[in-house]
VMD Tcl script that draws the C-alpha trace (Angstrom):
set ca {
  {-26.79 11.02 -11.66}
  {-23.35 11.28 -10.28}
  {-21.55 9.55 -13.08}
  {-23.99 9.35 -15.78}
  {-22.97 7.10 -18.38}
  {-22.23 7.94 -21.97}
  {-23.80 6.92 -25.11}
  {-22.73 3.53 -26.66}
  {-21.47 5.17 -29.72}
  {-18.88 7.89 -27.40}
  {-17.74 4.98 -25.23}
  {-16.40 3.38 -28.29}
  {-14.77 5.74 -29.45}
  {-13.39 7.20 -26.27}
  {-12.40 3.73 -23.89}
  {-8.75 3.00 -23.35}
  {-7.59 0.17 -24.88}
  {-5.43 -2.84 -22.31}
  {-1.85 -1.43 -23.87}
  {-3.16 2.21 -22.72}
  {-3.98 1.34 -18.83}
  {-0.76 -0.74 -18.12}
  {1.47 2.55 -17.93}
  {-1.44 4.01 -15.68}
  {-1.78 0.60 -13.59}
  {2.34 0.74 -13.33}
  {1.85 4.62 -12.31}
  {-0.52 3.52 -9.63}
  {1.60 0.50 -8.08}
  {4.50 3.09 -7.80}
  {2.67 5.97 -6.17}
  {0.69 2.95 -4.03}
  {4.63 1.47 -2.95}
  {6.52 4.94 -2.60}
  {3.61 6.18 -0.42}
  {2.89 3.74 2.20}
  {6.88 2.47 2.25}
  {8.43 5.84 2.48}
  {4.98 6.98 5.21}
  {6.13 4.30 7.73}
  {9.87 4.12 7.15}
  {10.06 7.98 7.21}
  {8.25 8.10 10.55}
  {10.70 5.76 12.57}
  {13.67 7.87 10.29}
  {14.43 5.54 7.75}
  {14.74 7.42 4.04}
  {13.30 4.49 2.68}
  {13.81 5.72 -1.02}
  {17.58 5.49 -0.29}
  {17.41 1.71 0.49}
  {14.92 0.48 -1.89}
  {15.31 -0.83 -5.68}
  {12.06 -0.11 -8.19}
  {11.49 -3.86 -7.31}
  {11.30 -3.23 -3.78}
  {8.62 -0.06 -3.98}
  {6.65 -2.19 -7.13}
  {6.17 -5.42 -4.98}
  {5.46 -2.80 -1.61}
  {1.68 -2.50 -1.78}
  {1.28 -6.80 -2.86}
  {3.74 -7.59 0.60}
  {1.12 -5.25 2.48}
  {-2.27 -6.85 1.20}
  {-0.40 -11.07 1.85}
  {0.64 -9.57 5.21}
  {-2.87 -8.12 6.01}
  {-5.43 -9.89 3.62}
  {-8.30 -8.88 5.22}
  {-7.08 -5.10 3.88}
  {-7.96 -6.26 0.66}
  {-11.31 -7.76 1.68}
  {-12.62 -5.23 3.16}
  {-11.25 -2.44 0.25}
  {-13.57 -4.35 -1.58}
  {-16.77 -4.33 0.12}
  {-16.47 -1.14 1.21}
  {-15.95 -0.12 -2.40}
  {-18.53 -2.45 -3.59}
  {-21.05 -1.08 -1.31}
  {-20.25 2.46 -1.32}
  {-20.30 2.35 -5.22}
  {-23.46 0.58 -5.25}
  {-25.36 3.40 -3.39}
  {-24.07 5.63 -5.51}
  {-25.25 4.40 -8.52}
  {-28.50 2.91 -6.86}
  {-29.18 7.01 -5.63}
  {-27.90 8.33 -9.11}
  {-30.41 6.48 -11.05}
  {-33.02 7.39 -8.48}
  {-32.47 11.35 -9.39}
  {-31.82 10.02 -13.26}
  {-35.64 9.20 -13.13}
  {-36.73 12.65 -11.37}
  {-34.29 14.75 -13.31}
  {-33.89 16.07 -17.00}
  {-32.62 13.94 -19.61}
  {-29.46 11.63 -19.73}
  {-26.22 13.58 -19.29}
  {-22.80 12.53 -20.93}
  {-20.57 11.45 -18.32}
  {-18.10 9.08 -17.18}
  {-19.63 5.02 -17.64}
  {-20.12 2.54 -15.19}
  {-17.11 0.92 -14.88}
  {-14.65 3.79 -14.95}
  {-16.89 5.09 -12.00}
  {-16.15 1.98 -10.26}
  {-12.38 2.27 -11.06}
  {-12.09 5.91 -9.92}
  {-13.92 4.64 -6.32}
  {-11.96 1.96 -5.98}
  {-8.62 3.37 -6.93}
  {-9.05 6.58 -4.29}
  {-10.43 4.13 -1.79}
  {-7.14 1.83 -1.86}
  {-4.95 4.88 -2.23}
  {-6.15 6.05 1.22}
  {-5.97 2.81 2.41}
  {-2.55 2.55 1.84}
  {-1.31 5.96 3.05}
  {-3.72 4.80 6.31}
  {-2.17 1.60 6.45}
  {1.40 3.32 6.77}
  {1.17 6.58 8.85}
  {-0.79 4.02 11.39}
  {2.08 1.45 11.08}
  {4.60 3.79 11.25}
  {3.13 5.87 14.22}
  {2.43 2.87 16.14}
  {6.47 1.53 15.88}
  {7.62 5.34 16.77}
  {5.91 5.27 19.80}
  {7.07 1.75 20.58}
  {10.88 2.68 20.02}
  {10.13 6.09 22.15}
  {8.73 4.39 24.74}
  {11.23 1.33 24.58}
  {8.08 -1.50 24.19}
  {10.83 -3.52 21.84}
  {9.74 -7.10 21.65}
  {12.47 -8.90 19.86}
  {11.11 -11.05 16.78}
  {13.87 -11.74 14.76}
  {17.37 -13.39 15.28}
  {19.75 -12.32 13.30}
  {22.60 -14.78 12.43}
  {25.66 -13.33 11.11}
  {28.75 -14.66 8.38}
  {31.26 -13.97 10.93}
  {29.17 -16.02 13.72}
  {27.91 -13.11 15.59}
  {23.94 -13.41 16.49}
  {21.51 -10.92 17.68}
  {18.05 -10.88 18.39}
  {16.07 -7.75 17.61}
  {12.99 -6.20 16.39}
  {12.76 -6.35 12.77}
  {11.05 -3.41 11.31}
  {10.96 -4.32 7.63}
  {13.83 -4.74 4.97}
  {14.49 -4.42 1.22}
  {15.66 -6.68 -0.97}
  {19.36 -6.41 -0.31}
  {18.79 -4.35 3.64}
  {17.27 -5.83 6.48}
  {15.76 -3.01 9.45}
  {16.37 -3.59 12.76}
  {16.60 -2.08 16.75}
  {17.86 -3.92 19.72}
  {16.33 -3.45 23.00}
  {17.01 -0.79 24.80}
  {18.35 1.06 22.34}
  {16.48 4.20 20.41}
  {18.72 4.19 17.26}
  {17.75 1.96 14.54}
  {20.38 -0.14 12.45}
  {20.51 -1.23 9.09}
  {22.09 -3.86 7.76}
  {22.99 -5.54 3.99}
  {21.56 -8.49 3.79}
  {24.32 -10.18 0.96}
  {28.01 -11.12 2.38}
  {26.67 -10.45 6.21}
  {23.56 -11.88 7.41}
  {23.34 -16.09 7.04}
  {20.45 -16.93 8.49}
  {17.33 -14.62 9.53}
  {15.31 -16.83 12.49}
  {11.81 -15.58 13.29}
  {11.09 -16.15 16.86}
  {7.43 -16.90 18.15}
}
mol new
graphics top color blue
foreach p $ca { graphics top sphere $p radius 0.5 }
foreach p [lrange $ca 0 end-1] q [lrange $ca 1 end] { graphics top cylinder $p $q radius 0.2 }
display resetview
């Protein structure tokens, strides 16, 4: 079996308690965040790290699955089923094979799976992201979807590439250098065109 599971009395003994996987889960949101933020923003030459509170690279991966939900869906059943044949085809050699081994259990299985399925995801979701907007400001296909409207009256209207809590990212047309802007004591409104 690929990830035999352990004895009743071992899993007792050896499980992680709630308190024990919120420092791993916190771990995990951070590498998820730093990854796919500093993938994309480093690819269109943004040092994304520079701009960005712990705030900004914690609540990262949750902006990417609201903005693309069905991300999330289909993390899932792709986990789901690739787990299931796993476990389906490890129980199928169980029977033909020697005696139980000690292993990992079920549902840490499931959590490994999961957790290196999303992870890809992720760094996916932001090399593809970030390519796609590099060759867009390369090849000057800027379609303006933000106006920008400014304290001291000024307004622009440009392509918003993303922001932080307190820095908004942004390229006018025909232009090829990107310009970033605080957010507080500058911008007043932020209109998204359609």
């Amino acid at each position: 079996m690929i990830f035999p599971t352990s004895s009743k009395k071992e899993s007792t003994d050896s499980q992680l308690t709630i308190s024990e996987f919120l420092p791993l889960g916190y771990l995990y949101i951070l590498i998820l965040g730093i990854l796919a933020e500093s993938l994309y923003y480093g690819l269109i030459g943004i040092n994304f790290l520079s701009y960005a509170s712990i705030l900004d690279v914690l609540l990262g991966p949750i902006a990417i699955l609201t903005d693309k939900p069905i991300l999330l869906v289909f993390l899932v059943v792709i986990g789901s089923v690739f787990y299931y044949l796993m476990v389906v085809k490890g129980r199928k050699n169980a029977k033909n094979s020697e005696p139980k081994k000690e292993g990992i259990n079920v549902l840490t299985a499931y959590g490994l799976v999961m957790a290196v399925m999303v992870l890809t995801a992720f760094v996916g979701y932001g090399l593809g992201k970030g390519m796609k907007e590099r060759s867009n400001i390369a090849e000057n296909k800027i379609e303006h979807n933000v106006t920008l409207h400014f304290l001291n009256g000024d307004k622009k209207e440009v392509r918003k590439l993303g922001n932080t809590s307190t820095f908004i990212f942004h390229i006018q047309k025909d232009q090829k250098s990107i310009s970033i802007s605080p957010i507080s004591n500058n911008i007043k409104e932020i209109e998204q065109m359609k």
